[in-house]
C-alpha positions as CSV (number, residue, x, y, z in Angstrom):
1,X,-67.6,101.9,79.2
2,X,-65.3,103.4,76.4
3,X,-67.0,103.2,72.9
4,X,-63.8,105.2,71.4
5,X,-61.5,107.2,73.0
6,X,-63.8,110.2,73.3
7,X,-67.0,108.3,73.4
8,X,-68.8,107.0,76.7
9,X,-71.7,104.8,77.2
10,X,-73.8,106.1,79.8
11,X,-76.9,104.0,79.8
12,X,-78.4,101.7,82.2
13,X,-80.1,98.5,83.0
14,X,-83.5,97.8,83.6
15,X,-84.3,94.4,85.4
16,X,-87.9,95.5,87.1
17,X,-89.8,95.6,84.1
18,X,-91.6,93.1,82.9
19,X,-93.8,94.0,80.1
20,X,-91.8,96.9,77.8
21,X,-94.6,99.5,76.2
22,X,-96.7,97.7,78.3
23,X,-97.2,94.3,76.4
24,X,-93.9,92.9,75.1
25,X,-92.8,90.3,77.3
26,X,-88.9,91.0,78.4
27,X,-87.7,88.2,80.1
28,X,-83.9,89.3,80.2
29,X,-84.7,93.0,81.1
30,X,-84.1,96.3,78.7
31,X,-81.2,98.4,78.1
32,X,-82.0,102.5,78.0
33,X,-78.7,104.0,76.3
34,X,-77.2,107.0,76.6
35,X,-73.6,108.6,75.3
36,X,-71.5,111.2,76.0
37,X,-69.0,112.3,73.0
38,X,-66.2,114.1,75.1
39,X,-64.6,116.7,73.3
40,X,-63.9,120.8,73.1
41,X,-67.5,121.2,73.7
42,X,-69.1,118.1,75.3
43,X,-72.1,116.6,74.0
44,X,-74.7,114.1,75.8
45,X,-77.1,112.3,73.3
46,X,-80.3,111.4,74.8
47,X,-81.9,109.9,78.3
48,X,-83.5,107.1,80.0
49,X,-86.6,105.9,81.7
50,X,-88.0,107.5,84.3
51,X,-87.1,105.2,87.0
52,X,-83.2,105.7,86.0
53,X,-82.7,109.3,85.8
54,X,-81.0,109.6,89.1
55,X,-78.5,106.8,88.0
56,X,-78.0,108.2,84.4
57,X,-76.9,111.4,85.9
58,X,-74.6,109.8,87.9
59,X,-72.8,107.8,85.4
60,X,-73.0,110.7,83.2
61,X,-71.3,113.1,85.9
62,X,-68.6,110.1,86.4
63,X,-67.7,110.8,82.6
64,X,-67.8,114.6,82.8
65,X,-65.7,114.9,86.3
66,X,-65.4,118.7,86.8
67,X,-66.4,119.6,83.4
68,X,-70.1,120.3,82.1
69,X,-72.0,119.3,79.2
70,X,-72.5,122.0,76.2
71,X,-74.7,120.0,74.0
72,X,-77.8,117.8,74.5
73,X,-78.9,115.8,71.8
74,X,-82.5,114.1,72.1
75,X,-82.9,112.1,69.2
76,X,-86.5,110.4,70.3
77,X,-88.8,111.7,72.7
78,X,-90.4,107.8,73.6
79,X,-90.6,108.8,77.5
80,X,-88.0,105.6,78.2
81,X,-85.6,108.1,76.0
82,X,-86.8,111.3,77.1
83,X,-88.4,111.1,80.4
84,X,-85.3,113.0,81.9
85,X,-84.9,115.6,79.9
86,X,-86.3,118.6,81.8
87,X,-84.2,116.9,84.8
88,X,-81.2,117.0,82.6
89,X,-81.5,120.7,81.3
90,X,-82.3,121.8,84.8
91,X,-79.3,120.5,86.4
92,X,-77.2,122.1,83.6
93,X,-78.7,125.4,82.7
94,X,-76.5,125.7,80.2
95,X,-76.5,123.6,78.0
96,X,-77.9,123.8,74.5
97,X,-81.2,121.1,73.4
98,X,-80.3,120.0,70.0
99,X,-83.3,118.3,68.4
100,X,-85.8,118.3,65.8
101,X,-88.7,120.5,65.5
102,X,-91.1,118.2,65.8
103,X,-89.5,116.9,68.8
104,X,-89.9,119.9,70.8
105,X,-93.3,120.7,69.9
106,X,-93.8,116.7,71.7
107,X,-91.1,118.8,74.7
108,X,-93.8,121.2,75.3
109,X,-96.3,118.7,75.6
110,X,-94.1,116.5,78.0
111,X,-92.6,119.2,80.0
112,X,-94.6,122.3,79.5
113,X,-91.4,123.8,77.8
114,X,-90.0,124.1,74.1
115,X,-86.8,125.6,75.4
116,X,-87.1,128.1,72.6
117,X,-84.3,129.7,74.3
118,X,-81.3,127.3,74.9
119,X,-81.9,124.8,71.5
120,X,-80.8,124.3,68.0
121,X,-83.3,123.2,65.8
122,X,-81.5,120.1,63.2
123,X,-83.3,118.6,60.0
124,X,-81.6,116.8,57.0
125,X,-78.0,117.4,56.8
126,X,-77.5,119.8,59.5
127,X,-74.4,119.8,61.4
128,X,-72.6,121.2,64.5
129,X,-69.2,120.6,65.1
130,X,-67.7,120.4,68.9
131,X,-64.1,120.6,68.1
132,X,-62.5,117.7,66.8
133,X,-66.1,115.8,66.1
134,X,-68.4,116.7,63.2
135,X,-72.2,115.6,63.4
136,X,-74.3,115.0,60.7
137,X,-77.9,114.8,61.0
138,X,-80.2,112.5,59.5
139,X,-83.9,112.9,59.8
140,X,-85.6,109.4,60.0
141,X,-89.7,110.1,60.5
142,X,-91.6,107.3,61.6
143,X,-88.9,105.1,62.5
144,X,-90.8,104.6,64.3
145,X,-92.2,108.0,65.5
146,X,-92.6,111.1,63.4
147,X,-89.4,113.8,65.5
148,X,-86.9,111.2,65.3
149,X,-83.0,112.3,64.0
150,X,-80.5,110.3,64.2
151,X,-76.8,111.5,64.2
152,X,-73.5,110.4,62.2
153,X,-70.1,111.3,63.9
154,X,-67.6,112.2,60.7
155,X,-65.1,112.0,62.8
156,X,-65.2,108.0,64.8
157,X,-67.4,107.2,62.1
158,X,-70.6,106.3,64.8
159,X,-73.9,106.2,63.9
160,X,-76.1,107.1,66.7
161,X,-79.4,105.1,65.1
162,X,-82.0,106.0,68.1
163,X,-84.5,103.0,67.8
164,X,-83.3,101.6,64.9
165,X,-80.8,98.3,65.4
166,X,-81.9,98.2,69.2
167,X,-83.0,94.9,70.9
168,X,-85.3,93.3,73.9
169,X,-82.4,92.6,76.5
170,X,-80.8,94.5,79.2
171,X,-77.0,95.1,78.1
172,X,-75.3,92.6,81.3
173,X,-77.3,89.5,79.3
174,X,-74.0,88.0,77.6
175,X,-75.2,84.8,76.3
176,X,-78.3,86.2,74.2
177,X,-78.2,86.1,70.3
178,X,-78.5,89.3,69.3
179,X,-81.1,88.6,65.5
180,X,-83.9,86.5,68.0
181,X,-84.4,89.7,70.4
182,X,-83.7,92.1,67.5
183,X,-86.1,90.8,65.2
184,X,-88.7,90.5,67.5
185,X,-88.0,94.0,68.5
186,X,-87.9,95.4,65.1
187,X,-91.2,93.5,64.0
188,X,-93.2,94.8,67.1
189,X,-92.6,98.4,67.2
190,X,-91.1,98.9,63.8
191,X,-92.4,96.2,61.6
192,X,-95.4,98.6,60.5
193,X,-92.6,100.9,58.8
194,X,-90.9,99.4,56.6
195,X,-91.2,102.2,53.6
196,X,-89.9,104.7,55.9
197,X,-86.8,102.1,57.2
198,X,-86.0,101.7,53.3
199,X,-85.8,105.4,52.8
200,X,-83.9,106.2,55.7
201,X,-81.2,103.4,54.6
202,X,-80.8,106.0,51.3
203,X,-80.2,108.3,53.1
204,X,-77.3,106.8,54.9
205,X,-75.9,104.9,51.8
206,X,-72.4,106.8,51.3
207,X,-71.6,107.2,55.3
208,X,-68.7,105.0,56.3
209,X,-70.6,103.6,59.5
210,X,-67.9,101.6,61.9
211,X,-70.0,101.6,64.6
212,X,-74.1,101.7,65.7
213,X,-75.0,103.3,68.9
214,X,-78.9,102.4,69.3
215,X,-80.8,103.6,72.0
216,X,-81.5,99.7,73.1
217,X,-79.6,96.5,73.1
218,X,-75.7,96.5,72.6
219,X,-73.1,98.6,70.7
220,X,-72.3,97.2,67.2
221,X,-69.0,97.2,66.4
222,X,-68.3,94.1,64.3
223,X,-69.6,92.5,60.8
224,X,-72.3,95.3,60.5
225,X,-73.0,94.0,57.1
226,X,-74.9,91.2,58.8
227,X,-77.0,93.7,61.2
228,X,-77.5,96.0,57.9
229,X,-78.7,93.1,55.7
230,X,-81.1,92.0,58.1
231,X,-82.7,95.3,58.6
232,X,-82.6,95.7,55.0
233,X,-84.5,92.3,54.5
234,X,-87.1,92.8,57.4
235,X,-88.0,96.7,56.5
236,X,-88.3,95.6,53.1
237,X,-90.7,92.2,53.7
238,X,-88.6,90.0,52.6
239,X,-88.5,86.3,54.0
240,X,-85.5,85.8,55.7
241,X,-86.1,81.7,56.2
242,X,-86.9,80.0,53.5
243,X,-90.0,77.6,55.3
244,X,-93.3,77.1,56.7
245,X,-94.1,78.6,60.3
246,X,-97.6,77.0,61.1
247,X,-99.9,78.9,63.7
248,X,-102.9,77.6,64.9
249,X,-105.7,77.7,68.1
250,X,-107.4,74.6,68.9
251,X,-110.2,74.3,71.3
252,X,-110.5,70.8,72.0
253,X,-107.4,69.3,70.6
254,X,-108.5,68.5,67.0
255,X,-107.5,72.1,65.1
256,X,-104.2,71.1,67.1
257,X,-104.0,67.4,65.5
258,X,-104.4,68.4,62.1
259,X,-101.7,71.8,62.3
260,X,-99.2,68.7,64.2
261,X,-99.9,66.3,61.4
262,X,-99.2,69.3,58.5
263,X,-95.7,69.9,60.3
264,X,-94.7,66.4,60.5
265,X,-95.2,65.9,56.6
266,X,-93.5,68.9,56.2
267,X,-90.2,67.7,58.1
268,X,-90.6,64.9,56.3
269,X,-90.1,66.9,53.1
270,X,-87.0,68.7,54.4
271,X,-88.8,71.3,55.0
272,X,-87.6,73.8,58.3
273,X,-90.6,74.5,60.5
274,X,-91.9,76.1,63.5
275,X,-95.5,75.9,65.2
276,X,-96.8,77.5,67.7
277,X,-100.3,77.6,69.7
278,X,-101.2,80.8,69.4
279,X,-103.5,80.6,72.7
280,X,-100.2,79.3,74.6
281,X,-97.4,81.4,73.3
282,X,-96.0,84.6,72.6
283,X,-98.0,87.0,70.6
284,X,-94.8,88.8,69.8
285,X,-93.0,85.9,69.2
286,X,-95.5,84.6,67.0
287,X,-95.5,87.3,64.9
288,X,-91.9,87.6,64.3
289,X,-92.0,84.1,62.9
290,X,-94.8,85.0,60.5
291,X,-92.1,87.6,58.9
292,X,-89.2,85.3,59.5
293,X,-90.5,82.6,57.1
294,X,-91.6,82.6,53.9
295,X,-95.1,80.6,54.0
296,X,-97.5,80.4,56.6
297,X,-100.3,78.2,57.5
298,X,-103.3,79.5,60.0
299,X,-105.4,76.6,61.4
300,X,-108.2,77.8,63.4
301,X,-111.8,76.3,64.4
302,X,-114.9,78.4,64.0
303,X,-116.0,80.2,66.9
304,X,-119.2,82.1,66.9
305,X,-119.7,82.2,63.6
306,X,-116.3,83.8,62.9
307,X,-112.5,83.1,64.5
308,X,-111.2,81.7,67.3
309,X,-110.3,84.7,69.5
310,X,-106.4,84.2,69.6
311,X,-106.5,83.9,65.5
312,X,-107.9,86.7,65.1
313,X,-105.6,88.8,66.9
314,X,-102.7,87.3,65.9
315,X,-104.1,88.6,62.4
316,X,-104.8,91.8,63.5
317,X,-101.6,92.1,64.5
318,X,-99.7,90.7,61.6
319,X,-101.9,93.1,59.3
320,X,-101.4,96.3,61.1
321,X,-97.6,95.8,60.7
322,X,-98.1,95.9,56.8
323,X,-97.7,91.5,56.7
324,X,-96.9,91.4,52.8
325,X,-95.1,89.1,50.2
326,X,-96.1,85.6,51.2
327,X,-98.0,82.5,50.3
328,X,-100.7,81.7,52.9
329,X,-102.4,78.3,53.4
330,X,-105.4,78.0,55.3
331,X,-107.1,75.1,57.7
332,X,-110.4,75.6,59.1
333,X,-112.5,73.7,61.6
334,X,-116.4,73.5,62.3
335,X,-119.1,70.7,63.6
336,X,-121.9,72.5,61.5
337,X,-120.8,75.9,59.8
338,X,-117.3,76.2,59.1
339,X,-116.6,79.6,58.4
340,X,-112.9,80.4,59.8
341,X,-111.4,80.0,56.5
342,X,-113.6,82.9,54.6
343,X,-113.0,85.1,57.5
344,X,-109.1,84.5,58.0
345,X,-108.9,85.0,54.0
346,X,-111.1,88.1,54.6
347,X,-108.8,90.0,57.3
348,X,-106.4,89.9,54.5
349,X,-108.0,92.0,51.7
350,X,-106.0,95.2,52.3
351,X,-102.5,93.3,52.4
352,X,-100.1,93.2,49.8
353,X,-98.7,90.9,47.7
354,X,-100.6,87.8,49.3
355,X,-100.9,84.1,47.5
356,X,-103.2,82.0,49.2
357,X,-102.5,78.4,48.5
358,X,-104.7,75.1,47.6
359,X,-106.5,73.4,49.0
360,X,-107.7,74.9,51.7
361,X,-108.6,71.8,54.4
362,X,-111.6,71.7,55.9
363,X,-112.2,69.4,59.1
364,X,-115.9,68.9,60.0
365,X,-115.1,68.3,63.6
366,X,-112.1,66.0,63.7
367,X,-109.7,64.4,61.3
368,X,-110.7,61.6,58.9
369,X,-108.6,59.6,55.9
370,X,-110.0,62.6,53.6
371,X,-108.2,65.1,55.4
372,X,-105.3,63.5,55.9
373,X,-105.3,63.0,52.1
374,X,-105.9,67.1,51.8
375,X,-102.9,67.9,54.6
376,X,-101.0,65.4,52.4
377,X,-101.6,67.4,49.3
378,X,-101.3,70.7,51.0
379,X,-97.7,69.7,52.1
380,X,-96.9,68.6,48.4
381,X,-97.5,72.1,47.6
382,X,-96.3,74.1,50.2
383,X,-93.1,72.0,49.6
384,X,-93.0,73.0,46.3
């Protein structure tokens, strides 16, 4: 596939797995991307999954025909990226590994080799020019892991973003919106980072960027404002739907009740919702919701003297990813200590930015005409 007229997608498709980094559910597969800039010197930027090497190669040597590559850039050394690089350099001895330093310290740890002799070591604003293409570097640590560059072509105006912009989906998936996977994507694996996601967008403010080449998920080459402005409101915790996404685990149906009754008043209002039993659902999912909207309500019965088990890691997992910058409302259950509430409230302490909102309910086993009153008033105010 032509990206311009001197640059190639190489990649391939990946319809075997089925969990990606071993616990993201991928129903419609995974895209591993690869791209070769031809030119005066010809450049390859990065790998693929282990599984794929033999058919990256292949659709790399279709691009090359009798020529050989000059230049390999490896931009993230995530095996799915990097797993065939050692194949790579030793089909083409030589070719130069262009990377950062940190990345082939993590080489020498995969592969046993550094290639201290075949490589150019690139930080912030290096450059190497291949005849009529220029490319910058841009360092961009912890986005998500600590070696990765990225690379802006001068010359077709291409970023090449590694991670960044890449989403769930194999590439030959032509009816799948591209923000749903995306921001799923981004709030999994990236979501803990957004500090380093907003300094990395200085440092590309001033590139003229026609084009993103990600490592996942499809070539962006139209209204990249939108794609920009998302990534822009998701790294920096912003709510991107203005609403109410309710989560909540139920053991014998009554938790459940009082979360369905809370989204029906809610609707009522106006208000845009989504639920979702965490027990029954997508973790991932679930916790791309939680950023998506801008209020969010946990409903959980006491269990052991603490959480229900699926609450608690859908916490966990909300807090590790740096959850900030919204109002929380909480609904506990409990036939003779309720204590979910204190504990839910607690797994927050180190979060930022957090308003918890009145009342909290409290259902002593199952609903009565007081709580409905309270879910009432709690919708009154998360209405507000």
């Amino acid at each position: 596939m032509k990206i311009t007229n001197d640059i190639s997608y190489v990649g391939v498709n990946d319809h075997d797995v089925d969990l990606f980094e071993g616990q993201y559910v991928v129903p419609n597969g995974m895209a591993y991307n690869s791209y070769v800039v031809s030119d005066d010197k010809i450049t390859v930027f990065d790998s693929v999954d282990a599984r794929f090497g033999e058919e990256w190669l292949g659709n790399v040597e279709k691009v090359l025909g009798d020529r050989t590559p000059d230049y390999f850039v490896v931009q993230h050394m995530e095996p799915d990226h990097s797993a065939n690089v050692a194949k790579f350099l030793g089909k083409y001895p030589q070719a130069t590994v262009v990377s950062s330093q940190k990345a082939f310290q993590m080489m020498k740890n995969y592969f046993g080799n550094d290639y201290a002799d075949r490589r150019i070591v690139v930080s912030d604003g290096s450059t190497l020019e291949t005849g009529r293409h220029v490319f910058k570097f841009v360092t961009a640590p912890m986005v998500h892991w600590p070696e990765v560059i990225m690379t802006y072509d001068e010359t077709d105006k291409v970023l090449f973003s590694a991670d960044a912009f890449g989403k769930f989906g194999a590439l030959d998936v032509t009816d799948e919106d591209w923000a749903c996977e995306a921001r799923r994507y981004y709030f999994g694996i990236v979501g803990k980072y957004g500090v380093q996601v907003q300094n990395l967008f200085k440092k590309l403010q001033g590139l003229d960027i026609k084009i993103i080449c990600a490592l996942h998920g499809p070539v962006l080459t139209d209204n990249l404002g939108y794609y920009l402005n998302l990534y822009n409101v998701w790294s920096s915790y912003s709510a991107e739907t203005d609403g109410v996404f309710i989560a909540y685990a139920s053991v014998y149906g009554h938790t459940e009740k009082v979360a369905k009754l809370l989204a029906q008043k809610l609707q009522e209002k106006g208000v845009k919702v989504a639920i979702s039993d965490l027990a029954r659902s997508d973790w991932a999912e679930n916790v791309e919701d939680a950023f998506r909207f801008s209020k969010l309500v946990l409903a959980s019965p006491t269990y052991n003297g603490d959480v229900f088990p699926a609450m608690r890691e859908f916490i966990l997992n909300l807090t590790e990813r740096s959850y900030q910058s919204r109002k929380i409302a909480l609904i506990e259950n409990g036939s003779w200590a309720p204590m979910a509430a204190k504990v839910m409230k607690g797994m927050f302490d180190g979060s930022k930015n957090i308003e918890f909102v009145e009342p909290t309910v409290k259902i002593l086993s199952a609903l009565t005409a007081q709580n409905e009153q309270e879910i009432s008033a709690l919708a009154d105010e998360l209405a507000k």
